[in-house]
C-alpha positions in Angstrom: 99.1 124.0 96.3 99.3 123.6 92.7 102.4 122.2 93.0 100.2 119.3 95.4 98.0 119.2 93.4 100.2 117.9 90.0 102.0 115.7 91.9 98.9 114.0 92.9 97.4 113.9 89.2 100.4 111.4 88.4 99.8 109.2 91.9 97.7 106.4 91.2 97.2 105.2 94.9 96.8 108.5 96.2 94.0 108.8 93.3 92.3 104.9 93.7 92.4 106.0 97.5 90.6 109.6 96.9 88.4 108.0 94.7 86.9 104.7 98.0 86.9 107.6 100.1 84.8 109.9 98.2 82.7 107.4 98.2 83.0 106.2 101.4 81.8 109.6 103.1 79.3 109.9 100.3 77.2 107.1 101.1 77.4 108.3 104.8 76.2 111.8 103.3 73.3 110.5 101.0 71.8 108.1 103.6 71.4 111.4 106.1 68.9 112.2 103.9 67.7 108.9 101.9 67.6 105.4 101.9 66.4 103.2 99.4 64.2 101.8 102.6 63.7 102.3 105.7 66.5 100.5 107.5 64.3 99.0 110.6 61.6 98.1 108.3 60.9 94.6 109.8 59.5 92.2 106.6 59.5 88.9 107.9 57.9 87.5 104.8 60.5 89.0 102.6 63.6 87.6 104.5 66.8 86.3 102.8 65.2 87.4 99.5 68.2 87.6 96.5 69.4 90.6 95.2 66.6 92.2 92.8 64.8 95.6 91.3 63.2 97.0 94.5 66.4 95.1 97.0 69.7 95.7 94.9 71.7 93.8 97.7 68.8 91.8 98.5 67.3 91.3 102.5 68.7 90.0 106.0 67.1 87.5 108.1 64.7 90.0 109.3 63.5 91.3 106.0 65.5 94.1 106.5 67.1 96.1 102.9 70.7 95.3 102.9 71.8 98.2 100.9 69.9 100.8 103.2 71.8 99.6 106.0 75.1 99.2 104.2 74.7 102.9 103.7 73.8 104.2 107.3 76.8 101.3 108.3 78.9 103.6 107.1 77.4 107.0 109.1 78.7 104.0 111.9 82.2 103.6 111.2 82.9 107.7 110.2 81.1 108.9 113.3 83.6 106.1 115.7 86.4 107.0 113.2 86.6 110.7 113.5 85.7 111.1 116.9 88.5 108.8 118.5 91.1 109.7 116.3 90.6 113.5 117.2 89.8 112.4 120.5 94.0 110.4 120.1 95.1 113.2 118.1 94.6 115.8 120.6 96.2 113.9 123.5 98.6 112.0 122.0 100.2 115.3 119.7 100.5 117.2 123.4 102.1 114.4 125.0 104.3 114.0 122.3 105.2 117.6 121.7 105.3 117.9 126.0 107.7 115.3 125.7 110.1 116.7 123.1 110.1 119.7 124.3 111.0 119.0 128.3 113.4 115.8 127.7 114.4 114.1 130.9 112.0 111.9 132.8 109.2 113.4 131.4 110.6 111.6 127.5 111.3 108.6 129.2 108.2 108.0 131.3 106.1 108.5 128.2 108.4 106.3 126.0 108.1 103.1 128.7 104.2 104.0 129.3 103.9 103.6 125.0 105.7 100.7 125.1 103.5 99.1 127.8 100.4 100.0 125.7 102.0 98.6 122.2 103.2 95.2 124.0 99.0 94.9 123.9 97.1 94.3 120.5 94.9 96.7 119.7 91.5 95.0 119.8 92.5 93.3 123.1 92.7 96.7 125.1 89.7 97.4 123.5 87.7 94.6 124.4 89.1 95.1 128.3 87.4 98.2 127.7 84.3 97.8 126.5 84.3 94.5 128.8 84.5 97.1 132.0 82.6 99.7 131.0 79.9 97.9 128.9 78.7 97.6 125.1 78.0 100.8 123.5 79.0 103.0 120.4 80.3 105.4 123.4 82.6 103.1 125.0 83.8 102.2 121.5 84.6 105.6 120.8 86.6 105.7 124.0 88.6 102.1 123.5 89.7 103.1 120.5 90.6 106.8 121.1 92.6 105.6 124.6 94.8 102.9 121.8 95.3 106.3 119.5 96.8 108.5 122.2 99.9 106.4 122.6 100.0 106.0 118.8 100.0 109.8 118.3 102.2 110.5 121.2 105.0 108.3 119.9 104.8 110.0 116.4 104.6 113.5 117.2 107.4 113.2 119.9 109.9 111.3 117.1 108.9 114.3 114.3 109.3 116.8 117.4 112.5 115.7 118.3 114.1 116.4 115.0 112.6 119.2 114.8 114.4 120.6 118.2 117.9 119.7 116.2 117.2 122.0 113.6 119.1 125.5 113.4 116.1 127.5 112.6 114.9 126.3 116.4 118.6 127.0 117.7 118.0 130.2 116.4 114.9 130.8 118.2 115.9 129.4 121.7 119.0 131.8 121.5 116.6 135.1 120.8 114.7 133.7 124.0 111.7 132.2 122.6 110.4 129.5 125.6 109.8 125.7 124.7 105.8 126.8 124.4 106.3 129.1 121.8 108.9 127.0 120.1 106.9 124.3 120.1 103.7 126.0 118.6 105.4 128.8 116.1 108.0 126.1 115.3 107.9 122.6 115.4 104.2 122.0 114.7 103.7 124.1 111.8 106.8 121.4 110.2 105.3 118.4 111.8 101.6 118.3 110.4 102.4 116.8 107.5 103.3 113.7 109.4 100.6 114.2 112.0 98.1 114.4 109.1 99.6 111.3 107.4 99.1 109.3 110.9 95.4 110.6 111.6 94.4 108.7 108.0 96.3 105.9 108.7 94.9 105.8 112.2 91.2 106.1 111.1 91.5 103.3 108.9 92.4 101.3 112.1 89.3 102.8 114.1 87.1 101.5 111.3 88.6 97.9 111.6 88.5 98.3 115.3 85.2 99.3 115.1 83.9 97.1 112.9 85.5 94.1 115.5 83.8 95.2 118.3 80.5 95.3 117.1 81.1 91.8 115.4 81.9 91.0 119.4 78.3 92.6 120.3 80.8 95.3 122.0 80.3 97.9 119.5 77.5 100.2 118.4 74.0 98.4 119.8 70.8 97.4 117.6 68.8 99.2 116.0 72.0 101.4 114.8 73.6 99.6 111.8 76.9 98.5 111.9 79.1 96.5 109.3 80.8 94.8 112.2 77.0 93.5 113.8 75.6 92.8 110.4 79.0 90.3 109.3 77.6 88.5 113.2 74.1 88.6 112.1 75.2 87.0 108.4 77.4 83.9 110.0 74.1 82.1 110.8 73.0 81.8 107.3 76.3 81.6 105.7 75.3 78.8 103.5 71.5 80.4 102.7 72.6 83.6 101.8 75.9 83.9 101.7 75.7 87.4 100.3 74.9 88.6 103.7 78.5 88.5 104.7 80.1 89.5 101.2 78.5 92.7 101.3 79.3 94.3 104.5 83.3 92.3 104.2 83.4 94.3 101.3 82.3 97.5 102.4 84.5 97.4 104.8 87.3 96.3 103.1 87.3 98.8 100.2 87.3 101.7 103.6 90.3 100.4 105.1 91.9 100.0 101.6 91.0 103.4 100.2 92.1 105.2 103.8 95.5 103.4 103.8 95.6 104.0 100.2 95.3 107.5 101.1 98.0 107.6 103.5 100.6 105.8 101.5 99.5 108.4 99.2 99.7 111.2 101.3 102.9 110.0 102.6 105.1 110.2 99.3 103.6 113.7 98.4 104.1 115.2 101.9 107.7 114.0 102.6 110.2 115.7 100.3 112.5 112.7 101.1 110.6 110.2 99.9 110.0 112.6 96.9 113.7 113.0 96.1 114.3 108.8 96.4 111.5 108.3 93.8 112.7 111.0 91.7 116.4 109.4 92.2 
């Protein structure tokens, strides 16, 4: 852990990274509990107002704070995030890890069913989704976490795979140890790093996905915020108050950035290989 911890002191990207998501989740955490105004507070007579003392960001076309919706955006996009990527996770790593272990048709039906999912974009799939089962936060979650179990699946069976080719797994097929145990005493313990590596990547992904949608009106549904609904609402008065789309563009921006940031960052401390090329 020290170890970690000192080669991360000297990564600037993994640092910039820590640093947008720190305060990414801590705007999520602060609005639980405050906002600077209530963020339904309908003020027709104070619509489109500039950025000022008692609206920092200014208001929308309702009269509505900018800023306090900014912040519960983000609740939004963490609450979508987490739960289809450990919704993706969970499938995909025991497909994936099913799949390395049993080889045969089993490898092979997975491997043709993840390329028929990746000849798809993304946001596609999930708009045929949402499309079918209607527009809703709910449905979001689902779009997105159906995407991630292929994602996941492909990973964790490429990681497992090498894994089975090592001589300390030899070792333990020889003494009798079945694919099961193999698989969970084994192989995972050597593939998280990777797995963990993927899961940031992948959130950073459900966030723009997210944010798509409900720019669509196929995400999360008034009155819930949503950076993706508020850059829709903005597009109307784009030349008013153009302000209205910078601010939730940026927001999330700086997510995605700091996440992948994270991940890159993540990335070159977890793998020893990419350790010993910079080092070389």
């Amino acid at each position: 852990m020290k170890g970690f911890l000192a080669r991360a002191a000297r990564h600037v990207g993994f640092q910039i990274g820590a640093v947008l998501l720190l305060l990414f989740v801590g705007t999520a955490l602060v609005s639980v509990f405050w906002t600077p105004h209530p963020v339904d507070a309908l003020q027709m007579r104070l619509k489109l107002q500039p950025a000022s003392g008692a609206y920092p960001l200014g208001t929308d076309h309702l009269g509505r704070d900018v800023l306090s919706r900014i912040m519960v955006g983000a609740q939004t996009s963490i609450t979508v995030g987490l739960i289809a990527v450990a919704i993706g996770m969970i499938g995909g790593v025991a497909l994936g890890a099913w799949a390395a272990a049993r080889g045969g048709w089993v490898d092979e039906a997975l491997s043709r069913l993840s390329d028929l999912v990746f000849a798809f974009p993304a946001v596609l799939i999930a708009i045929l989704i949402t499309s079918v089962l209607g527009a809703s936060a709910q449905n979001a979650i689902l779009a997105i976490a159906i995407f991630n179990v292929p994602v996941f699946a492909r990973v964790t069976r490429g990681a497992a795979l090498s894994m089975w080719g090592r001589d300390f797994v030899r070792a333990a097929t020889a003494m009798g140890q079945g694919p099961l145990g193999i698989t969970v005493r084994h192989v995972m313990p050597n593939i998280a790093s990777v797995l963990i590596v993927q899961a940031t990547i992948q959130f950073a992904v459900a966030i723009l996905a997210e944010a798509g949608l409900s720019y669509l009106g196929l995400g999360a549904q008034p009155p819930v915020p949503s950076w993706g609904r508020m850059l829709r609402d903005a597009q109307t008065y784009v030349f008013q108050a153009p302000e209205l789309a910078i601010w939730p563009g940026l927001a999330i921006a700086l997510a995605v950035l700091g996440l992948n940031m994270l991940g890159d960052g993540l990335r070159d401390l977890l793998d020893p290989r990419l350790r010993l090329l910079r080092v070389g």
